[in-house]
C-alpha positions in Angstrom: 0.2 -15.4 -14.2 1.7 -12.5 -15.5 -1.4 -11.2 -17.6 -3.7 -11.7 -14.8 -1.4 -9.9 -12.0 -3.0 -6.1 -11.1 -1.3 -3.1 -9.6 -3.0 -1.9 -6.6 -3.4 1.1 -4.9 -3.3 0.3 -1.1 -3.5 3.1 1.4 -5.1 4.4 4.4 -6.5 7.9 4.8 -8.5 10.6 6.5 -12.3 11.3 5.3 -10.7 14.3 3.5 -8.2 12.7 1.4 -4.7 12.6 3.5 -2.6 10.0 4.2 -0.6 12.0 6.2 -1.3 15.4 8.6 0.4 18.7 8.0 3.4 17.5 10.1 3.7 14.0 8.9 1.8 12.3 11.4 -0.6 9.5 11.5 -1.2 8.3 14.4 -5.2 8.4 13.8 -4.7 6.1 11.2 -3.9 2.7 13.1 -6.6 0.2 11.9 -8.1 -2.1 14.5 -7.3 -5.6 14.9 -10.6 -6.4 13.2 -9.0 -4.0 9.8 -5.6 -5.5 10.4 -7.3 -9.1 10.1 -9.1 -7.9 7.0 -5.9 -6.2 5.5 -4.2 -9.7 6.2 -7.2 -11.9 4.1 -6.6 -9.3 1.4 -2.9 -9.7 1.1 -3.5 -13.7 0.1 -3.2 -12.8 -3.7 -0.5 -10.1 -3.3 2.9 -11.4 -3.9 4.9 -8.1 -3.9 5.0 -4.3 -2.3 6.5 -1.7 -3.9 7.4 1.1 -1.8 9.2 4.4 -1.8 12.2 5.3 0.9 9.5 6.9 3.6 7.0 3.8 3.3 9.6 1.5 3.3 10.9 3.0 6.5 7.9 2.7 8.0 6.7 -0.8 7.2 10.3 -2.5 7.6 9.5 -2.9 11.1 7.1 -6.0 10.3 10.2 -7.8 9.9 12.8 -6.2 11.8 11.2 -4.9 15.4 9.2 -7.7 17.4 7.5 -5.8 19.1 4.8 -5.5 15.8 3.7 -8.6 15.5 3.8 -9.4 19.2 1.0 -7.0 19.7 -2.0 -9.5 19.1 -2.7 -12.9 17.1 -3.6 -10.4 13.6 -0.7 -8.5 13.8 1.3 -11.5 14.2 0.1 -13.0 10.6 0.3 -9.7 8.7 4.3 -9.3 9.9 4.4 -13.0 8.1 2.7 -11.9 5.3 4.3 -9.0 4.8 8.2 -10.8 5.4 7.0 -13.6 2.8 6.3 -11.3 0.6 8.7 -9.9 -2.4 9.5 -5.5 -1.9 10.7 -3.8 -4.1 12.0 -0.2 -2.7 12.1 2.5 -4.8 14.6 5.2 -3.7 16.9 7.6 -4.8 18.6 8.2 -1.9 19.1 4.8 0.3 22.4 3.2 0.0 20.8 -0.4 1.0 17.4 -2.1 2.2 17.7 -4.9 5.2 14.6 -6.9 4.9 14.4 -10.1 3.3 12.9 -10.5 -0.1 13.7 -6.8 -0.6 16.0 -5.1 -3.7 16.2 -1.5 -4.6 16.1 0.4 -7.2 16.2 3.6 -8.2 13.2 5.1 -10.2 10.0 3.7 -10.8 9.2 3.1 -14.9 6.7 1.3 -17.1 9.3 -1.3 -18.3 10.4 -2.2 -14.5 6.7 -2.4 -13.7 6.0 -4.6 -16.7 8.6 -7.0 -15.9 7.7 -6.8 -12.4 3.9 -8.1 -13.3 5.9 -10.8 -15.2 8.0 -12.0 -12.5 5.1 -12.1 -10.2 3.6 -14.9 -8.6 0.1 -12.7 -7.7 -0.4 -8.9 -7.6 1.3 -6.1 -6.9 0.7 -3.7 -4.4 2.1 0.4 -4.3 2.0 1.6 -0.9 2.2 5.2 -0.4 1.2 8.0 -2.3 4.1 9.5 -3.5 5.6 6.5 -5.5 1.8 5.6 -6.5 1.6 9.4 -8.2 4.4 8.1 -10.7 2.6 5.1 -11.3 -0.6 7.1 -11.8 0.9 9.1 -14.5 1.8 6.4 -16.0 -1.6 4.5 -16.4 -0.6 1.3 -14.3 -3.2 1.5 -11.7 -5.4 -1.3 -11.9 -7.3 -1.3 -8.3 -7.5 1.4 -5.9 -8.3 0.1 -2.5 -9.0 3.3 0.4 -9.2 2.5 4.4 -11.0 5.7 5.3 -10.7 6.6 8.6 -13.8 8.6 10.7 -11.1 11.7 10.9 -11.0 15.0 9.3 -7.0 16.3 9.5 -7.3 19.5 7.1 -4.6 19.2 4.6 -0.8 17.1 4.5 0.0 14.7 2.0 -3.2 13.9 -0.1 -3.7 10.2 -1.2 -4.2 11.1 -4.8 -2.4 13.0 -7.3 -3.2 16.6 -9.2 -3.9 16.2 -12.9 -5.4 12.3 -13.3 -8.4 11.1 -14.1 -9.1 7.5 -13.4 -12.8 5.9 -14.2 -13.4 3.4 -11.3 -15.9 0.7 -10.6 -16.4 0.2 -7.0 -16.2 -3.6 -6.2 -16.5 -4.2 -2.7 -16.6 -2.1 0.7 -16.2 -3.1 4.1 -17.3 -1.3 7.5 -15.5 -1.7 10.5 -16.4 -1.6 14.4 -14.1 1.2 14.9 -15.6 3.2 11.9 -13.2 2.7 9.6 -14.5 1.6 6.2 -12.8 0.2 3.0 -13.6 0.2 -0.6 -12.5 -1.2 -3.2 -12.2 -0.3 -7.1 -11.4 -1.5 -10.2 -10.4 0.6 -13.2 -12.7 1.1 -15.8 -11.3 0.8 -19.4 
């Protein structure tokens, strides 16, 4: 499957392009249980994450605090989803990760990526901006998928790099009850 395994952009973000406010916060960006349900389908053909150290940090606690997936039945099935699934953190500066199905490693390259696609039993996701900046660069995007959320924050960590052009395709969009919409693109070669 290694040919037919994409890199995908996953993240959620304000209508004006942040991931993240000013301070680091984002609390307006908790998708409803109707989004998590969605996020959840969308995961079936994703075998591994790869993360940086910060959105490592924060998604761990599918697998390590309870509480997550005790919060309702979709929740629930995206904390086994996400602890079946392979990570991959990518981190100069952690000493360890303590989640199943998890190794580190230290810089993010082509080769590792290739090999990564290779090993993998469906796609590959990057989750966070940062670490998917390197990957940009680097021309190993494949998909881009954006959860916009109906908020305007006015600047903190944008969802997309300086100094990259990428020719998409939009593929599929979805509107949810809360206002949250997601779309969905494919590279254009």
């Amino acid at each position: 499957m290694a040919k037919s395994s994409r890199i995908i952009y996953s993240v959620i973000a304000s209508l004006d392009g942040y991931m993240t406010d000013a301070d680091g916060d984002f609390s307006w960006a908790f998708p409803s249980e109707e989004a998590v349900a969605s996020l959840t389908t969308d995961l079936a053909g994703v075998s591994t994450f790869l993360y940086g150290r910060r959105m490592y940090e924060t998604m761990r606690g599918w697998e390590t605090d309870p509480t997550y997936a005790e919060g309702s039945p979709a929740s629930a099935e995206f904390a086994a989803a996400w602890t079946a699934a392979e990570k991959v953190v990518f981190s100069r500066t952690l000493d360890r990760v303590d989640t199943s199905r998890t190794r580190l490693e230290r810089a993010l390259s082509r080769e590792l990526v290739e090999r990564l696609r290779t090993e993998s039993e469906g796609d590959l996701t990057i989750e966070g901006p940062t670490l998917a900046a390197d990957a940009f660069r680097l021309g190993l995007v494949d998909v881009v998928e954006v959860m916009l959320c109906p908020v305007i924050i006015g600047g903190g960590l944008p969802i997309f790099p300086d100094g990259v052009r990428l020719d998409l395709t939009l593929t599929n969009e979805k509107r949810f009850e809360n206002g949250f919409v997601q779309l969905s693109y494919a590279r254009r070669d």
